[in-house]
N, C-alpha and C positions, 0 to 999 in steps of 0.2 A: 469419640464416644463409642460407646459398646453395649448393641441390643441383640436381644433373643428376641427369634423370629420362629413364631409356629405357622408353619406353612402349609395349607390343603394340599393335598399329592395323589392326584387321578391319574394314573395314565393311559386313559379314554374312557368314554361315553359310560360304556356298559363294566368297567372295572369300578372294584371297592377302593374308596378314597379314605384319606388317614391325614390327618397332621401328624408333620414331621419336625422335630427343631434346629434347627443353623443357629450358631454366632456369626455376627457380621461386626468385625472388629475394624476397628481404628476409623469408625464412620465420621467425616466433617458433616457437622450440622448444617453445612452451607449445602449441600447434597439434596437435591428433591428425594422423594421416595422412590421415584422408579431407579433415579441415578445408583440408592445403594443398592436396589435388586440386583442392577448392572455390575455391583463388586460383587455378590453375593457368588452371582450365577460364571462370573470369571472364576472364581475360587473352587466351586462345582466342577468347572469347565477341567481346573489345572489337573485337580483330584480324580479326575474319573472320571465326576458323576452326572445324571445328568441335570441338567440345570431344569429354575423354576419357568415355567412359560406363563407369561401374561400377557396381554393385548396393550400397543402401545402404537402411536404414529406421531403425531405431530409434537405434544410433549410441552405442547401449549396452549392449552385448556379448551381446544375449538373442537379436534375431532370426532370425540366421545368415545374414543375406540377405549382409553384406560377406564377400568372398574373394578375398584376392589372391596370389597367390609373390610374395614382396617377397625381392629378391636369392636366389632358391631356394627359399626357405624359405616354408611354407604361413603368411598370416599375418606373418610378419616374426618378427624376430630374439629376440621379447620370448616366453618362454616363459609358457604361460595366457592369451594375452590374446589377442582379434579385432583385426582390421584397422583396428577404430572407434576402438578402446583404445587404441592404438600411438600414440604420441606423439613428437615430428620432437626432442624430445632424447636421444632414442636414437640418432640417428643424429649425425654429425660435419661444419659448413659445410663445402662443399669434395668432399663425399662423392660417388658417381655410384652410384645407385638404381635396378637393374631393377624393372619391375613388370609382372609376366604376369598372366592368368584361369588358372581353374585348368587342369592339362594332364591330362585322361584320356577316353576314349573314349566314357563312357555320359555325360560332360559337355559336350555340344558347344559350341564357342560362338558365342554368336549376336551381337555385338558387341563390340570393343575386350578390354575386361575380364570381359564379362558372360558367363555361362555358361548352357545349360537346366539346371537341375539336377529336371525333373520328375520325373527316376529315382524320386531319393528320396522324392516323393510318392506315385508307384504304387506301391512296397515296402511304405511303411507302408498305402495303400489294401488292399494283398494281405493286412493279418492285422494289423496293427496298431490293435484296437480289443477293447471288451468289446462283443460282440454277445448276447450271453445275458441272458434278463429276469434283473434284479437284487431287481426293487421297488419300493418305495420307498426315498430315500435314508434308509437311517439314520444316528442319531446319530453323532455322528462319533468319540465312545468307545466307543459299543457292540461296534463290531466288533474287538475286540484282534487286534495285531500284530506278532509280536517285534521288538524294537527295529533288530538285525542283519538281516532283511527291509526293513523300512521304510528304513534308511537305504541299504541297496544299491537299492534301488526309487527313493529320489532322488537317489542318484548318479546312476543310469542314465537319470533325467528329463531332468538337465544339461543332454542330448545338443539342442543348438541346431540341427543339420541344417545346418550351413558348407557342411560338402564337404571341409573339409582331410582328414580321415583319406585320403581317395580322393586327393587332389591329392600327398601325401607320399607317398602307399605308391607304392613301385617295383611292384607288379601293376597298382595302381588297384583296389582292392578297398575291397566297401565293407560289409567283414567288422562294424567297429568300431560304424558307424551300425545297420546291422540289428541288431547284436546289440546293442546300447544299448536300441534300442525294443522286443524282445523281451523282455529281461532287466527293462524297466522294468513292464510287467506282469506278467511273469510270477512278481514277486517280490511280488504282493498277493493276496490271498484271491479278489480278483473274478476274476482272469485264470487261476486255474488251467482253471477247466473248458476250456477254449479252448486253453493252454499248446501243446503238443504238434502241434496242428495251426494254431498260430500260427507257429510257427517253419515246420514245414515249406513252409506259406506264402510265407513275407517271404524264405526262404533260394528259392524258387523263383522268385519275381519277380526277387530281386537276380540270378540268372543266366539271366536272362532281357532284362537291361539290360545285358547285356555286360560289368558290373563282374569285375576279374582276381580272382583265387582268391586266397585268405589264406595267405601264409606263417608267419604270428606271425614278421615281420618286426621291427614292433613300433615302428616308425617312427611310424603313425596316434598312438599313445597319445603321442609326443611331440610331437605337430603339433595334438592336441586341445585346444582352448583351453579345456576344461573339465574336463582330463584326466582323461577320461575311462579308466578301464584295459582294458585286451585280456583279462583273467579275465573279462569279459562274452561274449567271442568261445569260450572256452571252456565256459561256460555253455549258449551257443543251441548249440554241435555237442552237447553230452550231447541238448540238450533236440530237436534234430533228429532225432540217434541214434534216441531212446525213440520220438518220434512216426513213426519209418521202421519200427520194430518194430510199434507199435499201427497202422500203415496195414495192416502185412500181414496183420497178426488181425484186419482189419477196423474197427477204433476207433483214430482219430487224437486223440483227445480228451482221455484220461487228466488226472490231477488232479495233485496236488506229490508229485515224487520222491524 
């Protein structure tokens, strides 16, 4: 098969960026989407020129480093799946393929495709951990857990740190992500003691990264390749709420509500 590729072309931060167009011929449909970048940017490579850079590591839909708007859409056209995942028979020879980094303001980007996404690191560094002695680990039946916990606690594990939810939502908010890694502790025995002034936390940094404010648009949850749900974003406001309460009595800390 044979697509036309208009591709963002930065070559850094503070340069003016352009789509550019490549053919990428004789592409097998059995080919992920990164795999044809990887002929694309060979063919770049022979020519000259220099090739496209995008963010890529495991290539197996866990690490969240891949993120592209593939024709608009955070990810590409294939609901649940990463950019690694995406495979070139989903698309039609003949086809013509935009492909941007992601578009939001606490994402800057720093080449081609590539975006900072350290935001998302300093939100989780803001509260995103158990800091409390625990022990020793114990057994790992010892501690019961209802099942309904446990399983919202690995839903909200899911959360790979992409960046689509911010890339889809018309604010750029990055309601979905924080509230994932909030929701993912705060749905286990060890993370309550912390709960309360975890959220408060992670909800303080996120506006502090300039990420836009949550409409429950509700776009992220369909841009989530691990669809992830927005009753998580519901969740960190209760759990915000109580810890804005227990700030002003003094104790942000409080335990499950």
């Amino acid at each position: 098969m044979n697509i036309t590729l208009r591709v963002w072309r930065q070559s850094g931060p503070t340069a003016a960026g352009k789509f550019v167009e490549y053919q990428a011929r004789d592409i097998s449909e059995e080919m992920s989407f990164l795999e044809m970048l990887d002929v694309v940017n060979e063919e770049l490579t022979n020519t000259g020129q220099a090739p496209i850079a995008f963010d890529h590591d495991c290539r197996e839909g866990i690490c969240g480093m891949c993120g592209l708007m593939i024709n608009g859409v955070a990810h590409g056209p294939q609901k649940a799946t990463t950019t690694c995942q995406l495979h070139m028979r989903t698309f039609r020879s003949g086809d013509t393929i935009t492909i941007e980094p992601w578009r939001a303001q606490a994402f800057p980007v720093l080449r081609d495709l590539c975006v900072d996404r350290g935001a998302f690191d300093r939100i989780v560094q803001a509260g995103g951990y158990v800091s409390v002695s625990t022990g020793n680990a114990p057994d790992g039946n010892a501690l019961p857990i209802p099942k309904p916990d446990a399983d919202a606690a690995m839903d909200a594990a899911a959360c790979i740190g992409c960046g689509a939810c911010v890339a889809a939502c018309p604010n750029g908010s990055a309601s979905l992500f924080t509230a994932a890694k909030v929701a993912h502790l705060g749905n286990l025995p060890q993370g309550q003691p912390e709960r309360y002034r975890r959220a408060l936390k992670m909800v303080a940094q996120m506006d502090l990264e300039h990420f836009g404010g949550c409409t429950l648009f509700g776009e992220c949850q369909e841009a989530c390749p691990k669809e992830i749900s927005i009753d998580s974003i519901a969740r960190m406001n209760r759990d915000y709420v109580y810890g804005s309460v227990f700030e002003r009595e003094g104790s942000a800390s409080g335990g499950a509500g």
